[in-house]
MARDOLUM-764441 format. One record per residue (C-alpha): x, y, z; residue in three letters. Coordinates in steps of 0.001 Angstrom, whole numbers, plus 500000, padded with zeros to 6 digits. Example, Ala and Ser with C-alpha at 12.3 -4.5 7.8 and 13.67 -1.06 7.14 Angstrom:
% MARDOLUM-764441
+--------+--------+--------+------+
|      u |      v |      w | rest |
+--------+--------+--------+------+
| 512300 | 495500 | 507800 |  ALA |
| 513670 | 498940 | 507140 |  SER |
+--------+--------+--------+------+
***
This chain:
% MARDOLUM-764441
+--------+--------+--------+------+
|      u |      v |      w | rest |
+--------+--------+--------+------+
| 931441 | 492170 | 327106 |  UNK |
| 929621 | 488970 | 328467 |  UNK |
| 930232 | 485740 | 325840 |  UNK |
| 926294 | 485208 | 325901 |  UNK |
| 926006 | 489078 | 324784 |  UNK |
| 928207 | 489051 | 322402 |  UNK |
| 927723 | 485797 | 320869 |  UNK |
| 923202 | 486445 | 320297 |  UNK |
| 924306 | 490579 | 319198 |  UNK |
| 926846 | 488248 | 316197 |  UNK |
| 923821 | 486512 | 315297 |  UNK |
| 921638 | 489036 | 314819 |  UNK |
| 923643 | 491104 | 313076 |  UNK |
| 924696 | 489212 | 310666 |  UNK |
| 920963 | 487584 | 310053 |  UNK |
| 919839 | 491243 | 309558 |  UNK |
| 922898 | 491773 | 307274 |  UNK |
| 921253 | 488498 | 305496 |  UNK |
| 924028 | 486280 | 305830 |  UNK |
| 922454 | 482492 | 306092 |  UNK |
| 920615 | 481932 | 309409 |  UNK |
| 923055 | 478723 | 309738 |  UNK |
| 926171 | 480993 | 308923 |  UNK |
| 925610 | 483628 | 311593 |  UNK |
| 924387 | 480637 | 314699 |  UNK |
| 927919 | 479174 | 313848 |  UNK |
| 929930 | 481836 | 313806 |  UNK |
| 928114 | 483361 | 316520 |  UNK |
| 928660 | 479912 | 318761 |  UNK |
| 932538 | 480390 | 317697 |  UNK |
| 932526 | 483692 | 319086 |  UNK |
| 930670 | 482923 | 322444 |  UNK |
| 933292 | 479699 | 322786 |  UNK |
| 936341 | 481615 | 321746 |  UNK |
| 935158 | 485011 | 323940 |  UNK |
| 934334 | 482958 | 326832 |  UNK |
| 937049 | 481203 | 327282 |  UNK |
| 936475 | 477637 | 325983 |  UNK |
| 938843 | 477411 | 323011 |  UNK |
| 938784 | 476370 | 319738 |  UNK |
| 938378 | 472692 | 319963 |  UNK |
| 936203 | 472819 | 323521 |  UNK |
| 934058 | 475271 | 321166 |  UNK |
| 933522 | 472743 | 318231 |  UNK |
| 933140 | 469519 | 320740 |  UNK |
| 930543 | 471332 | 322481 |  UNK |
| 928558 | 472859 | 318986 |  UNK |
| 929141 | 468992 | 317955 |  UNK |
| 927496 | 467786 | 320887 |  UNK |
| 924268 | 469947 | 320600 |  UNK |
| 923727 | 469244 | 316875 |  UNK |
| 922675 | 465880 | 318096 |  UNK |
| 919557 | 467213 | 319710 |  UNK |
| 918478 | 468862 | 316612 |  UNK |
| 918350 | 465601 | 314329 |  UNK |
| 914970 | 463903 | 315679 |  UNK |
| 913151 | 467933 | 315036 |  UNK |
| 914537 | 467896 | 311298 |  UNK |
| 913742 | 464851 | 310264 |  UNK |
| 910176 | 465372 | 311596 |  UNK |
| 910109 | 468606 | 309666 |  UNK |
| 911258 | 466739 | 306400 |  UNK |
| 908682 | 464261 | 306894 |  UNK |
| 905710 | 466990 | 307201 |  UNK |
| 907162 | 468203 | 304080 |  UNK |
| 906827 | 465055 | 302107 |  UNK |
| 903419 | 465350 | 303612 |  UNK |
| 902521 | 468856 | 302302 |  UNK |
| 904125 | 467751 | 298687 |  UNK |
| 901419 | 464989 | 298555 |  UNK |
| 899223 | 466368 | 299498 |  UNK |
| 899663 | 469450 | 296727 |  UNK |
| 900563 | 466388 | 293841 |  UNK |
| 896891 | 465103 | 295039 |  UNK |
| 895201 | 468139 | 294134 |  UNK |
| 893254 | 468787 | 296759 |  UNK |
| 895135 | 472356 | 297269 |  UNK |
| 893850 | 472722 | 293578 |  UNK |
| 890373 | 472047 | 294509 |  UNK |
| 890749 | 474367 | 297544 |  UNK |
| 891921 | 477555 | 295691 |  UNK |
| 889249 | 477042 | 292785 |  UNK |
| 886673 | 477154 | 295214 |  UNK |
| 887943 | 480296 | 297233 |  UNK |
| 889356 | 481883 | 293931 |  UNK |
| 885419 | 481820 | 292755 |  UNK |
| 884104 | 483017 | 296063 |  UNK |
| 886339 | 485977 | 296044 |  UNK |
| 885426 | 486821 | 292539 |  UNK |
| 881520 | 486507 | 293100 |  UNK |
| 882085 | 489458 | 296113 |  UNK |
| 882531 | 493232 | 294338 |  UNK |
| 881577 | 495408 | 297439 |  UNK |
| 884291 | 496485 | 299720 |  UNK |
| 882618 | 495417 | 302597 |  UNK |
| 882473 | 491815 | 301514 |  UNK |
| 886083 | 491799 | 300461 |  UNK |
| 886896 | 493019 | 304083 |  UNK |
| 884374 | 490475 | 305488 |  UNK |
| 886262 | 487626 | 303531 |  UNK |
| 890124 | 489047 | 304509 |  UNK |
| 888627 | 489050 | 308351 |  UNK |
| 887018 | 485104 | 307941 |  UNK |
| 890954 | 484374 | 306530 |  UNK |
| 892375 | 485957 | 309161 |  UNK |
| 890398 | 484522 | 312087 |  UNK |
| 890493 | 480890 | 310405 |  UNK |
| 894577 | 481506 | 310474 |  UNK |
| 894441 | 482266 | 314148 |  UNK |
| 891705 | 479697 | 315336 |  UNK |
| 894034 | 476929 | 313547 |  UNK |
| 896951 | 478060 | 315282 |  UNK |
| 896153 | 478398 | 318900 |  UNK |
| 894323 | 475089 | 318059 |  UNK |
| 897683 | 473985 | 317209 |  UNK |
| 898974 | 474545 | 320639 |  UNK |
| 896426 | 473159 | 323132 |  UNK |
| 893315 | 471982 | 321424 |  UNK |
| 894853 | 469363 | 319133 |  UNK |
| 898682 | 469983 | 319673 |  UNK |
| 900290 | 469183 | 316724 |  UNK |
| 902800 | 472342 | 316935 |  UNK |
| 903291 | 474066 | 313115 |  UNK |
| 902271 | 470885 | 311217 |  UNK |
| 899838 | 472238 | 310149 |  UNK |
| 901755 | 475163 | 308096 |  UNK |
| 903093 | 473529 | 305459 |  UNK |
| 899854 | 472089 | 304382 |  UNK |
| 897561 | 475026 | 305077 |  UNK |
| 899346 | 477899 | 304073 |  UNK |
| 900372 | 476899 | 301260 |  UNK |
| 897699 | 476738 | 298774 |  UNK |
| 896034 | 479845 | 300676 |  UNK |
| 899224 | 481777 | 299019 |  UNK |
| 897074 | 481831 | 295513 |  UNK |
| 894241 | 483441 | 297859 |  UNK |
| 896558 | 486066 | 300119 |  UNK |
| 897533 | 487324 | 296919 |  UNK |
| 893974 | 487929 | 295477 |  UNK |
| 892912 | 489224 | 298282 |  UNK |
| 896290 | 491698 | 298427 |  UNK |
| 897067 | 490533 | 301750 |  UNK |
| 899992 | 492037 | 303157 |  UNK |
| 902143 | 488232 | 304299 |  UNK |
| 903472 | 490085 | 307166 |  UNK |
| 900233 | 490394 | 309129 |  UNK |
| 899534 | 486771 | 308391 |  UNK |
| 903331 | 486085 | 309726 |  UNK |
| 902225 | 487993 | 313017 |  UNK |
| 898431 | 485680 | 313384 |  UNK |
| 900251 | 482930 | 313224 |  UNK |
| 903415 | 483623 | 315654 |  UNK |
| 900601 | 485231 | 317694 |  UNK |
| 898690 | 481912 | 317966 |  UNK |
| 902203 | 479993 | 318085 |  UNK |
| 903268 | 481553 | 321230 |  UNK |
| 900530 | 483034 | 323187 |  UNK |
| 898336 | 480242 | 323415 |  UNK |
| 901059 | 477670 | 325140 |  UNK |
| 901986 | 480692 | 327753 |  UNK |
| 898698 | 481277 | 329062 |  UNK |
| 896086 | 478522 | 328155 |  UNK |
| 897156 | 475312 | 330541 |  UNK |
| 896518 | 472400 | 327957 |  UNK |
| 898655 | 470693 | 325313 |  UNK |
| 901646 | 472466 | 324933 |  UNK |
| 900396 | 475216 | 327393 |  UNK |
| 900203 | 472511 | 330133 |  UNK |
| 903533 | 471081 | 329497 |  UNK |
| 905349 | 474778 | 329636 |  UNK |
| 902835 | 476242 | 332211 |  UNK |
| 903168 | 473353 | 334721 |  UNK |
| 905815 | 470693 | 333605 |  UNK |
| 908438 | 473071 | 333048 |  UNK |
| 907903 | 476651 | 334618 |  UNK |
| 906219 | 475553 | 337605 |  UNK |
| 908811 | 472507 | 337601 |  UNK |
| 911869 | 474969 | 337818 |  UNK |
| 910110 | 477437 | 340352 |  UNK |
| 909790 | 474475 | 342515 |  UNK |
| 913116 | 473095 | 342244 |  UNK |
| 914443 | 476805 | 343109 |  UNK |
| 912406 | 476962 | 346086 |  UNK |
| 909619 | 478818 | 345325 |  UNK |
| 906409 | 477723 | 346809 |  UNK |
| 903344 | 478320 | 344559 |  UNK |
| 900198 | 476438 | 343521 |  UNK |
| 900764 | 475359 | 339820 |  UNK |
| 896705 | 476822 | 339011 |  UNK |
| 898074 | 479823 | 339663 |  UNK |
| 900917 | 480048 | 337035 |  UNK |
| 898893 | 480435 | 334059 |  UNK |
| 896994 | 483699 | 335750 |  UNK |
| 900392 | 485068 | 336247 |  UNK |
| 900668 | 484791 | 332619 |  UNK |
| 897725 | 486509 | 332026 |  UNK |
| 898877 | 490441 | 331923 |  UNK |
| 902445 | 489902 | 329139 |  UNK |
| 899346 | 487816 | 326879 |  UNK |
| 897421 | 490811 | 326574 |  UNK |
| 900852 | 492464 | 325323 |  UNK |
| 900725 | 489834 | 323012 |  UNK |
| 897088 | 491085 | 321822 |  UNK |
| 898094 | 494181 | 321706 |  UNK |
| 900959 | 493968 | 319987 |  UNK |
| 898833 | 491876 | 317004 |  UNK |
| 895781 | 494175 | 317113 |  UNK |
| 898061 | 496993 | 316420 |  UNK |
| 900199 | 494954 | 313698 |  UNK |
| 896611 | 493769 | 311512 |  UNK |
| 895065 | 496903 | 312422 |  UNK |
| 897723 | 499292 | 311670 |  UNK |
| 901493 | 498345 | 310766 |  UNK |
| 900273 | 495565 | 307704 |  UNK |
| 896266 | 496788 | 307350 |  UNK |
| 897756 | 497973 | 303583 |  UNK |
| 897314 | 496286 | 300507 |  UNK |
| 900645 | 494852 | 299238 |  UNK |
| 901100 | 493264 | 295574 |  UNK |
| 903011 | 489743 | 295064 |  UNK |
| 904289 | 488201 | 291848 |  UNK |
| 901646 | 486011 | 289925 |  UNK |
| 903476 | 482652 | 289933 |  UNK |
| 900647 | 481185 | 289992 |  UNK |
| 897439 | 481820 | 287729 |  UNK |
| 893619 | 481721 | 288641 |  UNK |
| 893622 | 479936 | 285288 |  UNK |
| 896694 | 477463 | 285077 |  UNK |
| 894804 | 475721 | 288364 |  UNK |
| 894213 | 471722 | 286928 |  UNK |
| 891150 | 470149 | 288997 |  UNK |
| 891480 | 466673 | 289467 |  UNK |
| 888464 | 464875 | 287559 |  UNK |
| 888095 | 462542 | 290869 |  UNK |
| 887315 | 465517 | 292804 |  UNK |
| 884795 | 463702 | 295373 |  UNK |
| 887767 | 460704 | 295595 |  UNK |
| 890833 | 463305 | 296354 |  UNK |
| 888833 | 465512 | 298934 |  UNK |
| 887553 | 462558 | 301055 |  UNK |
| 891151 | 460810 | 301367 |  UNK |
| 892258 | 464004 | 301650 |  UNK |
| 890447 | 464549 | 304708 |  UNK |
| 891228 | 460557 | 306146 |  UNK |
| 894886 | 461548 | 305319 |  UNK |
| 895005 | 465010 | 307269 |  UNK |
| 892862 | 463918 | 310580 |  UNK |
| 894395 | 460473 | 310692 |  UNK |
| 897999 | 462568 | 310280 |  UNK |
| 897093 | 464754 | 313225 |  UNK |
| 895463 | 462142 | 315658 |  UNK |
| 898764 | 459816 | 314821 |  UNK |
| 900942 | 462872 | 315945 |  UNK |
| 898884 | 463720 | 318821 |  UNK |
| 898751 | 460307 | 320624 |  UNK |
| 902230 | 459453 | 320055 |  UNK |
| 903946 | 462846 | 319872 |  UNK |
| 905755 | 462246 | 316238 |  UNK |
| 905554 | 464632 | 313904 |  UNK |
| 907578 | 461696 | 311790 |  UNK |
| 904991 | 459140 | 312406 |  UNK |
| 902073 | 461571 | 311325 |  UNK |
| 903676 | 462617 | 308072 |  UNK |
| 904679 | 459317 | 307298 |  UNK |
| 901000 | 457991 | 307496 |  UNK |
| 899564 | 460980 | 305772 |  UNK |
| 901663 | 460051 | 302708 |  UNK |
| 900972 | 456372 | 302674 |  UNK |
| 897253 | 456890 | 303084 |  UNK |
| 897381 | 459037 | 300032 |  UNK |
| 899432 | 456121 | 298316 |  UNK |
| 897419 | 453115 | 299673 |  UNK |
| 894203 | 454921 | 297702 |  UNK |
| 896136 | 455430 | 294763 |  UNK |
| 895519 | 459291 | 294874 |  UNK |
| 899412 | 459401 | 294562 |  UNK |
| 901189 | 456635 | 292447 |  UNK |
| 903306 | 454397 | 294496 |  UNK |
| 906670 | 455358 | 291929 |  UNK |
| 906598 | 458888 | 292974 |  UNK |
| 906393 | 458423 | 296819 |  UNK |
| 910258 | 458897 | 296531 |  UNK |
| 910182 | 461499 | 294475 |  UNK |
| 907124 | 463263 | 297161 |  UNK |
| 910099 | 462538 | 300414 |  UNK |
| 912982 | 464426 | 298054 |  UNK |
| 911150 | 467123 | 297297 |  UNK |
| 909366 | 467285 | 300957 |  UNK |
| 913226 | 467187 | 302931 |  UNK |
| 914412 | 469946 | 299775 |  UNK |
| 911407 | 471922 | 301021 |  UNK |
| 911809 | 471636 | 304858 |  UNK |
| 915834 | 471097 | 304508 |  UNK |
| 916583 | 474827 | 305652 |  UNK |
| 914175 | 475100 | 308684 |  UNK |
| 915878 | 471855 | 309982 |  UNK |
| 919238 | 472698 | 309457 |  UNK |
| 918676 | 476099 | 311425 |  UNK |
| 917227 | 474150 | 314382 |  UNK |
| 919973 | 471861 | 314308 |  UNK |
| 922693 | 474949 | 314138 |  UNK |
| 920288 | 476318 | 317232 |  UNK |
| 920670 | 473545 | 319412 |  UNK |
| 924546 | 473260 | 318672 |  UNK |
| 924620 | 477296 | 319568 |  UNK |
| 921911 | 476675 | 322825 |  UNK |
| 925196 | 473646 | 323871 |  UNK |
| 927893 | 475969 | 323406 |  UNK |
| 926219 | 478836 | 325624 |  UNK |
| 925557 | 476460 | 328289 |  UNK |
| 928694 | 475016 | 328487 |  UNK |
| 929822 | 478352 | 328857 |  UNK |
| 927963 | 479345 | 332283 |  UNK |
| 928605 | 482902 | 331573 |  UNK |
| 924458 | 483323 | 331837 |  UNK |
| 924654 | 482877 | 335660 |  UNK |
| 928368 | 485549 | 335791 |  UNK |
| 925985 | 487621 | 333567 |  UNK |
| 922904 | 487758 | 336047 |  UNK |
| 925204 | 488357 | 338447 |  UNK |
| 927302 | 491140 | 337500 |  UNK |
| 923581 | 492375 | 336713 |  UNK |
| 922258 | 491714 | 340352 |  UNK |
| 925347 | 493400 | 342158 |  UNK |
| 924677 | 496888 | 340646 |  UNK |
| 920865 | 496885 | 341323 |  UNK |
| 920685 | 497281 | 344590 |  UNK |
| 917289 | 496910 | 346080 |  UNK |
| 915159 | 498436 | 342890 |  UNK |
| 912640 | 495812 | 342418 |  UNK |
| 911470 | 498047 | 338975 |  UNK |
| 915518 | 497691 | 337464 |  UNK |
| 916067 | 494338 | 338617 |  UNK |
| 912590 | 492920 | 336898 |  UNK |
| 913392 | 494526 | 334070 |  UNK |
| 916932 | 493458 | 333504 |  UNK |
| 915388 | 489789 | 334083 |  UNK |
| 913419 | 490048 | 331431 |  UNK |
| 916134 | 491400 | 328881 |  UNK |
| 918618 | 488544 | 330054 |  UNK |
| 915533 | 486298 | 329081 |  UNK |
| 915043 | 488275 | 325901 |  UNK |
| 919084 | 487806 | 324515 |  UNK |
| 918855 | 483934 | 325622 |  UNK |
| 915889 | 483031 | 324344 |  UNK |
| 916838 | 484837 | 321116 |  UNK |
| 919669 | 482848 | 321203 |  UNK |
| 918587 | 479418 | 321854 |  UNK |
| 915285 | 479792 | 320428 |  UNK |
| 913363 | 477832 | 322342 |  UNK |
| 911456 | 479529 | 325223 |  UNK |
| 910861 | 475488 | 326637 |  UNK |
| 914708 | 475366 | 326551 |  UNK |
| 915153 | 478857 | 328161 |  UNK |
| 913185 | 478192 | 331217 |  UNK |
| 915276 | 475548 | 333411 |  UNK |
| 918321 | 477718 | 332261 |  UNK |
| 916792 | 481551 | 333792 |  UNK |
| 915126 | 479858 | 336574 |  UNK |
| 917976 | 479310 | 338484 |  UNK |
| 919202 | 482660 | 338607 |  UNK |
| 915885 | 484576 | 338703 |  UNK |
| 913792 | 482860 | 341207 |  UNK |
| 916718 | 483533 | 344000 |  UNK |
| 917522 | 487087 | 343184 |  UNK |
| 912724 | 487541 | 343136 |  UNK |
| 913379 | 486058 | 346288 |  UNK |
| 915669 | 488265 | 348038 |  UNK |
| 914213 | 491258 | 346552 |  UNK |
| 911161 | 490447 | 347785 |  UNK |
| 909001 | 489670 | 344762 |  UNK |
| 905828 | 487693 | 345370 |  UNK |
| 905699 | 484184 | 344320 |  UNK |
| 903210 | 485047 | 341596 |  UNK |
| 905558 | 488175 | 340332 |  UNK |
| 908216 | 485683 | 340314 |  UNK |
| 906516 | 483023 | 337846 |  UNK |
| 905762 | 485975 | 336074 |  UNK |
| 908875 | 486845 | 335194 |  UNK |
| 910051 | 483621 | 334719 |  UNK |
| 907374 | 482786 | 332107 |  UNK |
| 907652 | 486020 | 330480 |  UNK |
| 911818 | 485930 | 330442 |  UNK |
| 911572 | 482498 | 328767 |  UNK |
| 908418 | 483143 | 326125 |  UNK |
| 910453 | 486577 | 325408 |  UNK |
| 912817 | 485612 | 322229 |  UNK |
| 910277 | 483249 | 321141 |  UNK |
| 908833 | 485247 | 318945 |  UNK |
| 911760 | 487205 | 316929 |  UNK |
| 914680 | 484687 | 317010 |  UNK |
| 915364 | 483293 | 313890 |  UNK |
| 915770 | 480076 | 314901 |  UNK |
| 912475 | 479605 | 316440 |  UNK |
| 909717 | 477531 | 315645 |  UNK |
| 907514 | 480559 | 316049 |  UNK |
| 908875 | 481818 | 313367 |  UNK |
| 910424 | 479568 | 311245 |  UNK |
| 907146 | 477679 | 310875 |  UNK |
| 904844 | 480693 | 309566 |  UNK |
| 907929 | 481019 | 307316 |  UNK |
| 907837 | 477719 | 306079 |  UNK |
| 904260 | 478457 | 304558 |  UNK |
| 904487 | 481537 | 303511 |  UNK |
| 907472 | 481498 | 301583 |  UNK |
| 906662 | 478692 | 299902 |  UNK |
| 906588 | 480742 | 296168 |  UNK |
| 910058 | 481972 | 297572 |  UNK |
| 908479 | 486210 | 297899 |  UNK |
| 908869 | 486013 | 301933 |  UNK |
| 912134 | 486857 | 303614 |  UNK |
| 912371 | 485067 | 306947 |  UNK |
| 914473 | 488083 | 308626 |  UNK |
| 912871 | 490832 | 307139 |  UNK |
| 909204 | 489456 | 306853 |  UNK |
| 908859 | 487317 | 309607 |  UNK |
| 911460 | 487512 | 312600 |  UNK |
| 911384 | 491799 | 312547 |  UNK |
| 908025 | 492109 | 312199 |  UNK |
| 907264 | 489385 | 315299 |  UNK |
| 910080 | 490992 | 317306 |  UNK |
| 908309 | 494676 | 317172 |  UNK |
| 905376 | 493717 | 317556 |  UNK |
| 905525 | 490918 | 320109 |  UNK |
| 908498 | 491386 | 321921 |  UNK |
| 909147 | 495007 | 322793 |  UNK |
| 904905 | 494390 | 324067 |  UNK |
| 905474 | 491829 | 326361 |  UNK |
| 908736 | 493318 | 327613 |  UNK |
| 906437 | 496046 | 328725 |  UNK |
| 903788 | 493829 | 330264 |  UNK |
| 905809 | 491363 | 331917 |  UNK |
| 907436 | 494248 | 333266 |  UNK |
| 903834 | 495256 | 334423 |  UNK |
| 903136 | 491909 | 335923 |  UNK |
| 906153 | 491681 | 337802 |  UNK |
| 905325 | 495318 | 339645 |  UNK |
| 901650 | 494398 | 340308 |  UNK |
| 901644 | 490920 | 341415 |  UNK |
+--------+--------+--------+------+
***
């Protein structure tokens, strides 16, 4: 069996077996080294090498937690889930409970394709909104997984088809990028409308997961109390720095790309108006990096398994040994592409990181089967956003887990990266498929 194979089917197995999302990406890079060929100590200097790349993403998630900590210690999520606590319990019909669940809903995805191109601040944004919605989610009997599939949705969708922010940097700086460097002549405009047919799998796949796989009621534990919420008595004070504190955050993140900078000003302006006492700004940082210190440890395991598989170069024997027993069927060979993109991108979980790596291999094999240019950066696009969604050491995932399991009742496996992977994955498996035969 193929190192790459064998090494993402380790993972997974173990993940869904719940052993620690760390545990299985280092015993699954052992067994891709050690399988392929590499050794024991080639194996470790290579995982060693990766973990590197990982340090500058934890630390930035650390910092947002410190952020979302001070934010809480403020009050301001206090105020917040008083005043939707009240709302909910002023509506009695059923269509006005439906009516709010919907306005949640939609604000959830608004924020996060907002979060991708509009102002592209990535999943900051979790761990200070979800949060103190949890008290409101629970109210309102709202089942987490269908608020775990709005916000991968948003995640991922909007940077694959809308060309700004995030979408601009994967649409044109890094799949059009690769397509050219492979030799494949298109106009970069044209990438995002070959994107176009796998997003409406996307759709699809979260109409059908609100609508019909999490449209039931489901009950949490009350840890926390409609009546043990403390309001602030400087109420007017802690919702106006508030606000300062979150837009300056965002617009510090946005024009210098660092999440670290933008969490570290968000906590200082809270500080600075004395909303949070100077003394307990270390105490705000511990518990932040405590809260975070799991999501960046998994991205740092992730980019120590993404060096090891790479250093491997058993995806291009893999494509290969693919390609040979094809022939000329254009239907078999797209679809083959896609799953290789599916088990690396699952793997590596980054669909930015996937991209340079698939290209290679995929745009000459479009081009000798005769795939058109814009079939070709649809499969491309697809193979590489395919994983996003579903891995467990995605951001698309890991972030709406961050926020939702905040009160520790959300399983990242079983309530975030399954639900995602049915409902997003298998969907845009089919559709890229689709795009790649009608383009």
């Amino acid at each position: 069996m193929n190192s790459v194979v064998l090494g993402v089917s380790v993972m997974l197995i173990l993940s869904l077996l719940r052993i620690n999302v760390i545990v299985a990406m280092t015993i699954a890079a052992i067994t891709t080294g050690l399988t392929a060929g590499l050794g024991l100590e080639q194996t470790l200097q290579a995982f060693n090498d990766g973990l590197q790349g990982g340090a500058k993403t934890a630390l930035s998630y650390a910092m947002l937690g410190g952020f979302a900590v001070a934010i809480a210690k403020s009050g301001l999520t206090d105020i917040v889930a008083d005043k939707l606590i009240n709302q909910i319990k002023g509506e009695q019909t059923q269509y006005s409970q439906l009516f709010i669940k919907a306005s949640v809903l939609s604000l959830i995805l608004l924020v996060s394709i907002s979060s991708q191109n509009l102002i592209p601040v990535h999943i900051a944004f979790i761990p200070i909104l979800i949060p103190p919605l949890l008290i409101i989610f629970d109210h309102l009997k709202l089942d987490r997984r269908a608020i775990a599939c709005v916000l991968t949705f948003g995640l991922a969708t909007a940077y694959m088809v809308l060309p700004y922010g995030f979408g601009g940097i994967f649409l044109y700086d890094i799949v059009h990028t690769n397509l050219g460097k492979n030799a494949l002549e298109i106009d970069a405009s044209s990438v995002p409308f070959a994107m176009i047919i796998p997003a409406i799998g996307m759709l699809i796949g979260l109409i059908i997961a609100v609508f019909f796989t999490y449209r039931n009621e489901r009950t949490y534990q009350a840890l926390n109390q409609t009546s043990e919420i403390k309001l602030p008595k400087n109420k007017s004070k802690v919702i106006a720095v508030g606000f300062i504190a979150v837009v300056t955050s965002l617009y510090a993140q946005t024009i210098t790309n660092s999440m670290i900078l933008g969490g570290l000003i968000g906590v200082l302006i809270f500080t600075i108006f004395g909303i949070v006492k100077w003394q307990e700004s270390s105490d705000i940082f511990s518990k932040g990096a405590a809260m975070m210190a799991m999501i960046g440890f998994i991205m740092i395991s992730a980019q120590g398994f993404a060096s090891v598989i790479q250093q491997t170069n058993e995806v291009s024997t893999l494509v290969q040994s693919i390609s040979s027993s094809i022939g000329d069927s254009k239907a078999l060979a797209a679809a083959l592409i896609l799953i290789i993109g599916l088990l690396i991108t699952m793997g590596i979980g980054s669909s930015f990181s996937t991209v340079p790596i698939v290209a290679t291999i995929i745009v000459p094999l479009a081009i000798t089967l005769g795939f058109s240019p814009m079939a070709t950066a649809a499969l491309v696009g697809t193979a590489g956003a395919l994983g996003d969604a579903g891995s467990p050491a995605s951001d698309s995932t890991l972030g709406p887990t961050s926020g939702l399991n905040a009160d520790n009742q959300h399983d990242h496996i079983r309530d975030t990266v399954i639900p995602t992977f049915i409902h997003f994955n298998i969907p845009l498996l089919i559709f890229g498929w689709i795009a790649a035969m009608v383009l």
